[in-house]
C-alpha positions, 0 to 999 in steps of 0.5 A: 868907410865911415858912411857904410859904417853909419848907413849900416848903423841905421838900417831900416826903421824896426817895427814896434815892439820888437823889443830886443831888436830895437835895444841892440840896433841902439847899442850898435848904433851908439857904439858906431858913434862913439867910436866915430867921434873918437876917431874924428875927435883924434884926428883933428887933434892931430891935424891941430899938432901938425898944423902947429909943428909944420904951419900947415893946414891939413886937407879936411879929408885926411882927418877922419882917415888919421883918426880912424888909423890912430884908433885901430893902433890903439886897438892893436896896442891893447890887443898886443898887451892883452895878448902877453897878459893871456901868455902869462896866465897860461905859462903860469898856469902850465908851472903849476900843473907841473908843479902838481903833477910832479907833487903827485908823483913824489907822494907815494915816495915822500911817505905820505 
């Protein structure tokens, strides 16, 4: 997956002066990167916390998978706050509709 990733990233070499393109594939490309660093950056750190807990060496392979998986829970766990935090803005946006509709209706009867 990492390789595809970073084949995609590269993709053929843009023409000169096209400009935006060249921008964005750079963006693409530096993002890839930096989430692949992050990733086998996390993953040999938990190979490290294994190899100190158990005494054993994890196969060189298993890092990059580890780090990837870890990756996609940290963005499942922002993605999981993110989403209860959107919940309180809705919820919090419905009371005071309410709230606005009930006003409105008691105006004509509060002598206003």
């Amino acid at each position: 997956m990492t390789v595809w990733l970073y084949a995609y990233a590269q993709g053929p070499t843009p023409e000169p002066g096209t400009g935006a393109s060249t921008r964005l594939q750079e963006l693409f490309d530096q993002i890839l990167t930096f989430l692949y660093s992050f990733a086998h950056w996390a993953g040999q750190l938990t190979a490290q916390l294994v190899a100190l807990i158990v005494d054993y060496e994890l196969p060189a392979d298993l890092i990059d998978p580890i780090g990837f998986l870890i990756l996609l829970t940290l963005l499942l766990a922002v993605a999981e706050v993110a989403k209860r935090i959107v919940w309180l803005v809705v919820i919090a946006g419905w009371v005071l509709i309410a709230i606005r509709v009930a006003l409105e209706v008691l105006r004509p009867n509060l002598g206003g």
